[in-house]
Every structure is written in C-alpha cells, then in structure tokens.
C-alpha positions as CSV (number, residue, x, y, z in Angstrom):
1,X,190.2,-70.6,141.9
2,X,188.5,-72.0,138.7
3,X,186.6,-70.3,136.3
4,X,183.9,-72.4,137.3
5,X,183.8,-71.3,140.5
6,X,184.8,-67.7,139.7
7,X,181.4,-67.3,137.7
8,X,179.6,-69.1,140.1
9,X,180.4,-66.2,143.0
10,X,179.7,-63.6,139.7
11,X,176.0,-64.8,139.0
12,X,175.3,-65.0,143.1
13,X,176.7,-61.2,143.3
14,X,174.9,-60.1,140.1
15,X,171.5,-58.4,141.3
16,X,168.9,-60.0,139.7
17,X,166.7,-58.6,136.4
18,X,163.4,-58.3,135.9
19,X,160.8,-60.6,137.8
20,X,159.5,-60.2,141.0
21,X,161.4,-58.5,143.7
22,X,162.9,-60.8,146.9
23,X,160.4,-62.0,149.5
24,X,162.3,-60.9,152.3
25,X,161.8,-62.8,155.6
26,X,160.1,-59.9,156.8
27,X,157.7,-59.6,154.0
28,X,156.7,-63.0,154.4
29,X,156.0,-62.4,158.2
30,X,153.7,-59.4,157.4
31,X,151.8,-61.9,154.9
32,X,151.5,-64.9,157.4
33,X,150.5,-62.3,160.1
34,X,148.3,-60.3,157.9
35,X,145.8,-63.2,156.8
36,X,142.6,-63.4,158.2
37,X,143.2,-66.3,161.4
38,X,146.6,-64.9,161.9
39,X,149.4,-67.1,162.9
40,X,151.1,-68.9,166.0
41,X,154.4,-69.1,166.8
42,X,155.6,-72.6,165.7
43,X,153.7,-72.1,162.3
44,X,155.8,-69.0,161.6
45,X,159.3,-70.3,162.9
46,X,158.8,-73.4,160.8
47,X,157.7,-71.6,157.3
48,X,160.8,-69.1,157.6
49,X,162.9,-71.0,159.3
50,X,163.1,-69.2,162.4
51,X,163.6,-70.5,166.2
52,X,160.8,-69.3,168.3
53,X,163.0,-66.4,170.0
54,X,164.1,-65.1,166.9
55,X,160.2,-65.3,165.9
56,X,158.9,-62.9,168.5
57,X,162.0,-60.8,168.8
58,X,161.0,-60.2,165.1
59,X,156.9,-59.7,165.9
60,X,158.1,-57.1,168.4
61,X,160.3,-55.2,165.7
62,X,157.3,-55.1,163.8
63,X,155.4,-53.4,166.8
64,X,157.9,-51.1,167.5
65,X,157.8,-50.4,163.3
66,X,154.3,-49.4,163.8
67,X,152.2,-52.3,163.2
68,X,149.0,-53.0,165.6
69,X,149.6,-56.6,166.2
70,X,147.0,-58.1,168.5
71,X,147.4,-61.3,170.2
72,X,144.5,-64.4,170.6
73,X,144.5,-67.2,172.7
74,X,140.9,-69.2,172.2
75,X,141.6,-71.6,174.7
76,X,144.2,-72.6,177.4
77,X,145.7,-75.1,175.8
78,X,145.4,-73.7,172.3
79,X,148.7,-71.4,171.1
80,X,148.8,-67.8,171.0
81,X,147.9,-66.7,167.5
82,X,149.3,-63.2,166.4
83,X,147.5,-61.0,163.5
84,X,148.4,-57.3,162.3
85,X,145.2,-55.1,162.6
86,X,146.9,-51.9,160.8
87,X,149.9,-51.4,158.8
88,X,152.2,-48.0,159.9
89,X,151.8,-44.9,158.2
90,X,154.2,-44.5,155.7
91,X,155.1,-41.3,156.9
92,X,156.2,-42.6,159.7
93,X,159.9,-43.0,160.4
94,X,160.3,-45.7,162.5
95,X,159.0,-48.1,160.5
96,X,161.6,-48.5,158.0
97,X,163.1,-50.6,160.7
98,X,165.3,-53.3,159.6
99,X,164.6,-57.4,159.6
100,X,166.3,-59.5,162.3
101,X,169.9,-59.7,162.3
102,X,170.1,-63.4,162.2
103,X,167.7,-66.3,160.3
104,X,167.7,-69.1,162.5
C-alpha cells in the first residue's frame, strides 16, 4: 500500500472538526417532509438517492419513530404527497430508531 493511499483511508476515518454536523439521510427526509406542501415519493427518492421502496420503507420507520405523517392526494392522477404534522416527544423511546439499512 502507498502512503498516498494510506493517508487517504486516514483522513476518510478521521471524524471530522468543527463545522456543521452530517446531514444524515434521515435528517434530510424530516426536512423535505417537514416543509410546508410536503413531498411525493419520486421527489424524495431522487434528492437522496433512494428507490421508491426504500423511500416508504423509510417514511414508515419514521411513523413507527413517532412522527404524525399525514398523506394527500389532490387529485387522481396527481402523486401522493407525504408531510410530518408533529415531531415525537423526545421522551419517547422509540424514536431513536435507526435510518434505513441500505441507500439505494
């Protein structure tokens, strides 16, 4: 192995200092679905790089975490747009649940 390589693998290990914390997948979900008109599906899989499945899969988690999600369709042939009405308590347990196993 080269050093160059060697410190490459160091600086991805090293945790980063200062600055902003990570925007986790999740976090980003709880933003898109937070805003005021929600979001659908294919908006959210394509800004995190998700496949549809792993995109409801991970709006169910958040359900089961303790989020009020509510779900809109204005018109037949219009998507189903998802929004959180209410964060959990923070004193509640379950929802320290984890992301999705797998980012598309």
């Amino acid at each position: 192995m080269t050093t160059k390589a060697k410190s490459d693998r160091a600086r991805r290990a090293a945790p980063a200092t200062g600055g902003k914390p990570k925007d986790t997948k999740k976090a980003q979900l709880i933003r898109l679905l937070s805003a005021k008109a929600g979001a659908d599906v294919r908006a959210i899989s394509s800004k995190l790089g998700w496949q549809p499945h792993t995109t409801r899969a991970a709006i169910t988690g958040l359900k089961k975490a303790g989020y009020e999600v509510t779900t809109e369709r204005t018109e037949p042939d219009k998507p189903t747009r998802y929004r959180i009405e209410a964060k959990p308590k923070a004193s509640d347990p379950v929802a320290k649940t984890p992301e999705p196993a797998h980012a598309g």
